[in-house]
PAGUZA-328162 format. One record per residue (C-alpha): residue number from 1; residue in one letter; x negated, y negated, z negated. Coordinates in steps of 0.2 Angstrom, whole numbers, plus 2048, in hexadecimal, padded with zeros to 3 digits. Layout:
// PAGUZA-328162
pt k=NUM; r=A; x=X; y=Y; z=Z
...
END
This chain:
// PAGUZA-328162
pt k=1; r=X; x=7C5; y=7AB; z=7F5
pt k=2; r=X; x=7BD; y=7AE; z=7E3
pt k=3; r=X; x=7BF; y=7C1; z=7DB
pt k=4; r=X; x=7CB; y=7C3; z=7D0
pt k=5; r=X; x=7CA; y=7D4; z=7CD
pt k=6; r=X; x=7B9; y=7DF; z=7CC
pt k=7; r=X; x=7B8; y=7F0; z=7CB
pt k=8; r=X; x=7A7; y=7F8; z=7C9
pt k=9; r=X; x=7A2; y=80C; z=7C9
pt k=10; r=X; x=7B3; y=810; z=7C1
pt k=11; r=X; x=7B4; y=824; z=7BB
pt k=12; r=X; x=7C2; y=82D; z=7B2
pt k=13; r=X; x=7BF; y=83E; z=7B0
pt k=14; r=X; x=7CA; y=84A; z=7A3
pt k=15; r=X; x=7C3; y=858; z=794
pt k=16; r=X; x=7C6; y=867; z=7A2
pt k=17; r=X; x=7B9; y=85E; z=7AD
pt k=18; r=X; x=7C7; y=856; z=7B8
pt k=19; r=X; x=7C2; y=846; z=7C0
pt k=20; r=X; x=7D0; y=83B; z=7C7
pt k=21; r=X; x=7C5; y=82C; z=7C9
pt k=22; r=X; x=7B4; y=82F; z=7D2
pt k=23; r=X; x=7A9; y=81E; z=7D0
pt k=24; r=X; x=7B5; y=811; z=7D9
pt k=25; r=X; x=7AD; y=801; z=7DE
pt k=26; r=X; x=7BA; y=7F4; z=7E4
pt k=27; r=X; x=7BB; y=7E0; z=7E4
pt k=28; r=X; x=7CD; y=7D8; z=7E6
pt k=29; r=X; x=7CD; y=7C5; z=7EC
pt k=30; r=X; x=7DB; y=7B8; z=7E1
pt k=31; r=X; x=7EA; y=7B7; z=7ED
pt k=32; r=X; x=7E9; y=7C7; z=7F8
pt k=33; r=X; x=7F2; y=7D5; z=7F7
pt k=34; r=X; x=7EB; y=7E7; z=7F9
pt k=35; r=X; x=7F3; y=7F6; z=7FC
pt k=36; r=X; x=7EC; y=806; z=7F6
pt k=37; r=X; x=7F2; y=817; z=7FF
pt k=38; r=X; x=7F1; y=828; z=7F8
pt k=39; r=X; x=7F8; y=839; z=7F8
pt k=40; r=X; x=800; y=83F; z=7E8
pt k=41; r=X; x=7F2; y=841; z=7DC
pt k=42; r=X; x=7E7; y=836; z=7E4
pt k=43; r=X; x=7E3; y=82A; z=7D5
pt k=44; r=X; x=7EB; y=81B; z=7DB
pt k=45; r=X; x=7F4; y=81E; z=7C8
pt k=46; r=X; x=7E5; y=820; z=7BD
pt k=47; r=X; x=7DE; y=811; z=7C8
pt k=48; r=X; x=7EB; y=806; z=7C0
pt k=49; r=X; x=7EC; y=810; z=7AF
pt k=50; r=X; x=7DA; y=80A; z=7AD
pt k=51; r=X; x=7DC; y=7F8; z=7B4
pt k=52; r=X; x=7E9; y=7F7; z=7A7
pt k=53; r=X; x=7E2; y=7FD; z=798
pt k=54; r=X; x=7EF; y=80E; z=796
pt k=55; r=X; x=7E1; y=819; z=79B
pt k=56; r=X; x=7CE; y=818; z=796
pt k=57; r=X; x=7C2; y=81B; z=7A5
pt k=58; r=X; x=7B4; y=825; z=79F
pt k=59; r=X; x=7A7; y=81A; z=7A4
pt k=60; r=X; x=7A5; y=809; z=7B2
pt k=61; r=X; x=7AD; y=7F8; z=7B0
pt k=62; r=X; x=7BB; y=7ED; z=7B5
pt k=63; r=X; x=7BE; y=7DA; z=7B4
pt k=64; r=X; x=7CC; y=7CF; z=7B6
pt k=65; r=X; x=7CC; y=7BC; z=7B7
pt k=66; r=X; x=7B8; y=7BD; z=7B3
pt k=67; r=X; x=7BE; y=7CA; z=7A2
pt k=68; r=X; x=7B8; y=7D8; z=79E
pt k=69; r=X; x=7C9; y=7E5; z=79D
pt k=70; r=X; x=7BF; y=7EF; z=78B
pt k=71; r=X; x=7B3; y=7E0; z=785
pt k=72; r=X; x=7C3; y=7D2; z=786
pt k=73; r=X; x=7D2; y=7DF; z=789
pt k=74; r=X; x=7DF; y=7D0; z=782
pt k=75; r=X; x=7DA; y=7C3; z=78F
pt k=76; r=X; x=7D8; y=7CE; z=79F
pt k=77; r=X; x=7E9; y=7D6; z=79A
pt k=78; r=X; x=7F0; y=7C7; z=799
pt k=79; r=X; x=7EC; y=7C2; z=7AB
pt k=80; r=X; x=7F6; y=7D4; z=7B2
pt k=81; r=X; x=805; y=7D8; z=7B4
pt k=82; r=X; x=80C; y=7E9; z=7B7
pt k=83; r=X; x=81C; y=7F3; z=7BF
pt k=84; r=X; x=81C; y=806; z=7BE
pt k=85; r=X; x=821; y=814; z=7C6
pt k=86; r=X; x=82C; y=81B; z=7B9
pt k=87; r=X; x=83E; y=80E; z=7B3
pt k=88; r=X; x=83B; y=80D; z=7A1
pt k=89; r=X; x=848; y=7FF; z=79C
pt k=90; r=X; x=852; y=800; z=78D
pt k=91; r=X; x=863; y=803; z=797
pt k=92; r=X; x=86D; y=7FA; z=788
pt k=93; r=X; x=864; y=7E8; z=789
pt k=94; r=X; x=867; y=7DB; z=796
pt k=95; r=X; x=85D; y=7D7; z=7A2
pt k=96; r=X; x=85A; y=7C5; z=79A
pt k=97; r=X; x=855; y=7CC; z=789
pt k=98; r=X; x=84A; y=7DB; z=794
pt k=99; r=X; x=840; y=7CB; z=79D
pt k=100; r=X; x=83F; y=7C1; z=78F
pt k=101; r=X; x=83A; y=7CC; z=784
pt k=102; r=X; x=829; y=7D0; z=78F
pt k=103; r=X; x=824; y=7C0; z=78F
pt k=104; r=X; x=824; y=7BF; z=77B
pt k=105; r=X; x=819; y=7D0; z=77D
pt k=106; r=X; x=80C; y=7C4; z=782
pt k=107; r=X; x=80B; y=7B7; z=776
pt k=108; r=X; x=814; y=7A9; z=783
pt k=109; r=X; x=81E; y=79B; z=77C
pt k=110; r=X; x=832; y=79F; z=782
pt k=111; r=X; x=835; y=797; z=794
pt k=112; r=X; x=845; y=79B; z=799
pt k=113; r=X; x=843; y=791; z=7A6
pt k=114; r=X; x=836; y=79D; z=7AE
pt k=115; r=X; x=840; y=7AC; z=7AA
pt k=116; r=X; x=84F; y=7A3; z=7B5
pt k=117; r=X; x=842; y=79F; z=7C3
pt k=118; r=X; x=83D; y=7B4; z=7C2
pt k=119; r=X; x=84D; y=7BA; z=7C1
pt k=120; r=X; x=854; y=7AC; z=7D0
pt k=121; r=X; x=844; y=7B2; z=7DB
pt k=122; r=X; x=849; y=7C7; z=7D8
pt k=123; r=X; x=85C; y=7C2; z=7DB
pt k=124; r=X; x=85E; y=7C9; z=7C8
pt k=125; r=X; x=868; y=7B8; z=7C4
pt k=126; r=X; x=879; y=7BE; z=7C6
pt k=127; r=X; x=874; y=7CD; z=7BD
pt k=128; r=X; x=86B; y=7C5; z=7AE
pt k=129; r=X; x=878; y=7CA; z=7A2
pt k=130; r=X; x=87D; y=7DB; z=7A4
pt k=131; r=X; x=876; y=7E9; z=79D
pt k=132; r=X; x=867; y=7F2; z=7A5
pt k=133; r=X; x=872; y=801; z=7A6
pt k=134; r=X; x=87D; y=7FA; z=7B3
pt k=135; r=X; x=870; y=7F5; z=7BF
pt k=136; r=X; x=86E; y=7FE; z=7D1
pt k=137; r=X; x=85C; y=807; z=7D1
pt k=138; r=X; x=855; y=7FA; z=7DD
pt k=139; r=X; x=85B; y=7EC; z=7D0
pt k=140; r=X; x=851; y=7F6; z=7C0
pt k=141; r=X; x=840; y=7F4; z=7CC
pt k=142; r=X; x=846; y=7E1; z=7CE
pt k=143; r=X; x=847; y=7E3; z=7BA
pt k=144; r=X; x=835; y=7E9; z=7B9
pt k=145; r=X; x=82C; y=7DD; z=7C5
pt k=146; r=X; x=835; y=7CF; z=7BB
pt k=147; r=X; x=82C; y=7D6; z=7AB
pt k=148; r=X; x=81D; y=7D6; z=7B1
pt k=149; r=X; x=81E; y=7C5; z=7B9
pt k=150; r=X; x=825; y=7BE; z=7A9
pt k=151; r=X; x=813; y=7BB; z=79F
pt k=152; r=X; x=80F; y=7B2; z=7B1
pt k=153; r=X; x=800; y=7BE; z=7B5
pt k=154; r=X; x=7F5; y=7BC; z=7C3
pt k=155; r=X; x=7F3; y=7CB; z=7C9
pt k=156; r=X; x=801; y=7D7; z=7CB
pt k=157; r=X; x=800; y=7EB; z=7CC
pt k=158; r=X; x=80F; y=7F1; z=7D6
pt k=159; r=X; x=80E; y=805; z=7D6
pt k=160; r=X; x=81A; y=80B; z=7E0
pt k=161; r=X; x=825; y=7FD; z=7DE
pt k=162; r=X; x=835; y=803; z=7EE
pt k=163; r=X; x=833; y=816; z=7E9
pt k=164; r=X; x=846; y=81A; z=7E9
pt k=165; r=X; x=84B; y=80A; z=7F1
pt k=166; r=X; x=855; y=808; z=800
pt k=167; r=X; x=84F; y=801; z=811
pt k=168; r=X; x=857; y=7F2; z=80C
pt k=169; r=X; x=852; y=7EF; z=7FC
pt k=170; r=X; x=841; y=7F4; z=800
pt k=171; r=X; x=840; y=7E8; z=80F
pt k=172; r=X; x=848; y=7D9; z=802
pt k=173; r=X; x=839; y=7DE; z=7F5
pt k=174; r=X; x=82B; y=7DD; z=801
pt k=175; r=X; x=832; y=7C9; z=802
pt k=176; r=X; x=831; y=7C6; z=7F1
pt k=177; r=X; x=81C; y=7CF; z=7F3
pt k=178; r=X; x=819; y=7C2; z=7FF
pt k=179; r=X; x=822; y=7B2; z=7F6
pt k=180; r=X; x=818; y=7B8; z=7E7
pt k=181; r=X; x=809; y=7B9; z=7F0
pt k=182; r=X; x=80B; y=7A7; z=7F8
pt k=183; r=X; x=80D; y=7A1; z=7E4
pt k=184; r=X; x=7F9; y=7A7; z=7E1
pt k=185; r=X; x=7FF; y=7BA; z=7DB
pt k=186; r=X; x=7F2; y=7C5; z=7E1
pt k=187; r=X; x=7FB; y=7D7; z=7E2
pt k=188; r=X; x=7F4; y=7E6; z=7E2
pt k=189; r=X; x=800; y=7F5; z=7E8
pt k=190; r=X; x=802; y=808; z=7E9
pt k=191; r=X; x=80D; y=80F; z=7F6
pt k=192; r=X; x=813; y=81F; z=7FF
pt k=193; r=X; x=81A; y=814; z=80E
pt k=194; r=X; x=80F; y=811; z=81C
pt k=195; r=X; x=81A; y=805; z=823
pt k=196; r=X; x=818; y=7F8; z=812
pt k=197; r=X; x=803; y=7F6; z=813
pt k=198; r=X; x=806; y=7F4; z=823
pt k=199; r=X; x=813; y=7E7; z=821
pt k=200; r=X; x=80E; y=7DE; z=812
pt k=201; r=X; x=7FA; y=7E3; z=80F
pt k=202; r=X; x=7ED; y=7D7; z=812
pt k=203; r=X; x=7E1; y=7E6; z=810
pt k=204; r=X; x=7E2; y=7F8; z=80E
pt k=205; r=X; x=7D9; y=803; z=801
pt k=206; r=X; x=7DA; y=817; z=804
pt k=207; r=X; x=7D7; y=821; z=7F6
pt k=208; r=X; x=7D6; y=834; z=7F4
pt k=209; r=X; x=7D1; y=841; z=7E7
pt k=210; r=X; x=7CA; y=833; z=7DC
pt k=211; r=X; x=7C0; y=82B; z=7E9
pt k=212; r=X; x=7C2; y=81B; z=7F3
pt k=213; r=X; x=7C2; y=820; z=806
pt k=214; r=X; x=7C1; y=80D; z=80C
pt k=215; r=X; x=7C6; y=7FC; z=808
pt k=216; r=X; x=7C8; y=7F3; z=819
pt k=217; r=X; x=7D3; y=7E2; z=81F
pt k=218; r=X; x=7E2; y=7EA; z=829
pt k=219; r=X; x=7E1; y=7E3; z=83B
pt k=220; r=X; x=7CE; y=7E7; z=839
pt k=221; r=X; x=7D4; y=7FA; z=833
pt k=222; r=X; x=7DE; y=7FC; z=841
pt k=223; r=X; x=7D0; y=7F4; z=850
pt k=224; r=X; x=7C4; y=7FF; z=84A
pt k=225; r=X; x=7CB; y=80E; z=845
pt k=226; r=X; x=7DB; y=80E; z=850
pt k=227; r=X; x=7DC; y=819; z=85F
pt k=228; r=X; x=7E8; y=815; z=86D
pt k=229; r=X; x=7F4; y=822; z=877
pt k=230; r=X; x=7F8; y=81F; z=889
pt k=231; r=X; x=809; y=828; z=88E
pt k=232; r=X; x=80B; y=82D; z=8A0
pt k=233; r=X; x=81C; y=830; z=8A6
pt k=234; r=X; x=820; y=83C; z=8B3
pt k=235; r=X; x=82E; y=83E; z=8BE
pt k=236; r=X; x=82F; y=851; z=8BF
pt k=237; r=X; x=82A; y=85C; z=8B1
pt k=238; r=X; x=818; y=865; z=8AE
pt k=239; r=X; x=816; y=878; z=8A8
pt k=240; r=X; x=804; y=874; z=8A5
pt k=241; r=X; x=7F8; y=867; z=8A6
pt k=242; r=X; x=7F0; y=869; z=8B4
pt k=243; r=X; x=7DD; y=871; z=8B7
pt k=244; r=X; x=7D6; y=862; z=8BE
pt k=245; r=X; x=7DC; y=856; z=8B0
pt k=246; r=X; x=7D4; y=862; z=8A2
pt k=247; r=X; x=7C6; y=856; z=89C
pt k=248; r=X; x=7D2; y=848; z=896
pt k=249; r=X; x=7DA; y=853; z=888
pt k=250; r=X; x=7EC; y=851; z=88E
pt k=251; r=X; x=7F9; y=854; z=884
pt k=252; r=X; x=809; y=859; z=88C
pt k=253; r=X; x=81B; y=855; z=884
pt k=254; r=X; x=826; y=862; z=881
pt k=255; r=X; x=831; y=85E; z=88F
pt k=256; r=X; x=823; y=85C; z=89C
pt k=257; r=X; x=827; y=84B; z=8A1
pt k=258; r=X; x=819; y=842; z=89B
pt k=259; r=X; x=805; y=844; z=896
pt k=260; r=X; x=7FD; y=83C; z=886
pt k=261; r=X; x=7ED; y=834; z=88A
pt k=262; r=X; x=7E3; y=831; z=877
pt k=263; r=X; x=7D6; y=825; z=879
pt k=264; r=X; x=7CA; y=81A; z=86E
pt k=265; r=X; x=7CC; y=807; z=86E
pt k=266; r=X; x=7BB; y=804; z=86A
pt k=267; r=X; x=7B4; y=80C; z=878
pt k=268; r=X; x=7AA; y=806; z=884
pt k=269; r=X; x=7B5; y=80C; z=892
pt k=270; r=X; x=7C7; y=814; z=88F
pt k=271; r=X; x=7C9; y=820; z=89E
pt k=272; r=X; x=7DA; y=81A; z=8A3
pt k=273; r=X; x=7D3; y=815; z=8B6
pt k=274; r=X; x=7CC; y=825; z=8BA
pt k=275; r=X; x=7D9; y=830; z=8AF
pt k=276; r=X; x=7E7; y=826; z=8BB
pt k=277; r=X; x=7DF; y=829; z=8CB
pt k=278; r=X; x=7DC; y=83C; z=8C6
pt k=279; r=X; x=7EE; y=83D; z=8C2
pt k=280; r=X; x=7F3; y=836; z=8D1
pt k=281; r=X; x=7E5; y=841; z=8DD
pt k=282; r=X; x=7EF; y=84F; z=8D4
pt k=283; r=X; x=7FE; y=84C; z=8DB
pt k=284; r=X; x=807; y=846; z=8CB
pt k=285; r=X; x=814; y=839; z=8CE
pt k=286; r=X; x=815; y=82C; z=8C1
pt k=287; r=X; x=827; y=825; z=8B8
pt k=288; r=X; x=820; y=818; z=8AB
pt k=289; r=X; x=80F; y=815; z=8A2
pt k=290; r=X; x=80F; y=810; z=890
pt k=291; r=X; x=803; y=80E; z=883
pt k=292; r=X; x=804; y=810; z=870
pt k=293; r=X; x=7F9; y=80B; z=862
pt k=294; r=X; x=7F5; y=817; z=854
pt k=295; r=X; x=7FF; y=810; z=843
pt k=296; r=X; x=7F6; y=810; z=833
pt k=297; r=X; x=7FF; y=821; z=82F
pt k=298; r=X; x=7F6; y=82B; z=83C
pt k=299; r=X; x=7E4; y=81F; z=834
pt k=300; r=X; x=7EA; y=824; z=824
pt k=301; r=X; x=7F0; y=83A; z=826
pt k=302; r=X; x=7DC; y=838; z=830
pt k=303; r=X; x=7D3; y=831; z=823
pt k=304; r=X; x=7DC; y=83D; z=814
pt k=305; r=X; x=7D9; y=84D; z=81E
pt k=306; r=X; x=7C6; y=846; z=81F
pt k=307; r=X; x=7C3; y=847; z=80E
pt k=308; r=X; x=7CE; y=858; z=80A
END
């Protein structure tokens, strides 16, 4: 798929010598979506600020579409959409006016048809006359992604688009993610839940103190970073482990029922053979064996503490 968003060398840094963007390099095919994680602070933010045109990056470039975002702002603009952390709606308006109005912001013709397609796709229809104010907290962000939809951009900045939102809700968002993304929308997103890249991303970006970590396909994250743990269930509980299992790094549960095994998948050998024969020579009897993959939380907590 072609590039539809370039970032090269990419620095923000402040008067008191704070950098929050550290030289980010990062290419973004048409039509995936990318997930960017990141403690508070990170940059993910300024990232997006920059993108966007609300913050000026001190020096390095960006393109969208093939445009330059400070040599042809207007037409790279154009091509973007964006929903924010923060709700700023005018609580008085309608949701219809609130839509609508957005796509005038951008110089397009009136489509009311559009805007009905929107709102139908975010189930805002019902909800398209009443007043902003009346709206649940998960509707408002329904509100926000329908603005930034409403110029029909090709590329669509989500940060933190469930904080606050229920399960539910948050689970009915990432559908409307991949609806868009099957209509050609390439979506980048921020996020505090794990469990959303790993549901939704088509690649995951890890940023920290300004600097991008990595930028890798999600299964490929997980095979080559991803450790496995092998849980050994006992019938009768352990005080310790015992001394002739010490090389293995054995981790026993509180309870003693069970050792944890960590091993690395891409290993050449995993140890399980001659870790079982060595629990059973030590007179261990076994309950159950079961094996666990590491989640991209435990990638993620890794790869942050690295860079601390």
């Amino acid at each position: 798929m072609p590039t539809i968003l370039g970032i090269r060398d990419l620095r923000k840094s402040y008067d008191n010598g704070f950098e929050a963007l550290k030289g980010v390099t990062l290419e973004i095919e048409e039509g995936e979506i990318l997930a960017l994680l990141g403690p508070n602070g990170a940059g993910k933010t300024t990232l997006i600020s920059a993108i966007c045109g609300i913050v000026t990056p001190s020096s390095g470039s960006v393109s969208v579409g093939g445009h330059d975002i400070a040599q042809d702002f207007r037409a790279a603009r154009s091509l973007i959409g964006l929903v924010p952390q923060e709700v700023a709606l005018e609580p008085f308006e309608t949701v219809w006016n609130t839509v609508r109005f957005s796509r005038g912001l951008f110089g397009k013709r009136r489509d009311d048809a559009l805007i009905e397609k929107i709102l139908r796709q975010l189930s805002l229809w019902e909800k398209k006359d009443s007043q902003v104010k009346e709206l649940s907290g998960g509707m408002k962000r329904r509100v926000l992604i329908a603005k930034a939809l409403s110029h029909e951009p090709r590329v669509l900045f989500l940060d933190e688009p469930t904080a606050g939102v229920d399960v539910e809700l948050r689970r009915g968002m990432w559908e409307v993610v991949a609806q868009m993304k099957a209509e050609g929308v390439t979506i980048i997103l921020t996020t505090h839940y794990i469990e959303e890249a790993e549901a939704i991303a088509d690649r995951i970006g890890v940023i920290a103190k300004g600097e991008l970590l990595l930028v890798k396909d999600k299964a490929e994250l997980m095979q080559q970073m991803g450790k496995k743990q092998l849980e050994v269930q006992l019938r009768a509980p352990l005080d310790q482990v015992p001394e002739g299992l010490g090389t293995y790094g054995l981790e026993l549960a509180d309870d003693g029922r069970s050792l944890v095994y960590t091993y690395d998948t891409r290993a050449e050998r995993t140890g399980i053979t001659t870790l079982l024969k060595d629990i059973s020579a030590a007179g261990l009897v076994l309950r159950d064996v079961r094996t666990r993959q590491s989640s991209l939380e435990d990638i993620f907590v890794d790869l942050v503490s690295e860079s601390a």
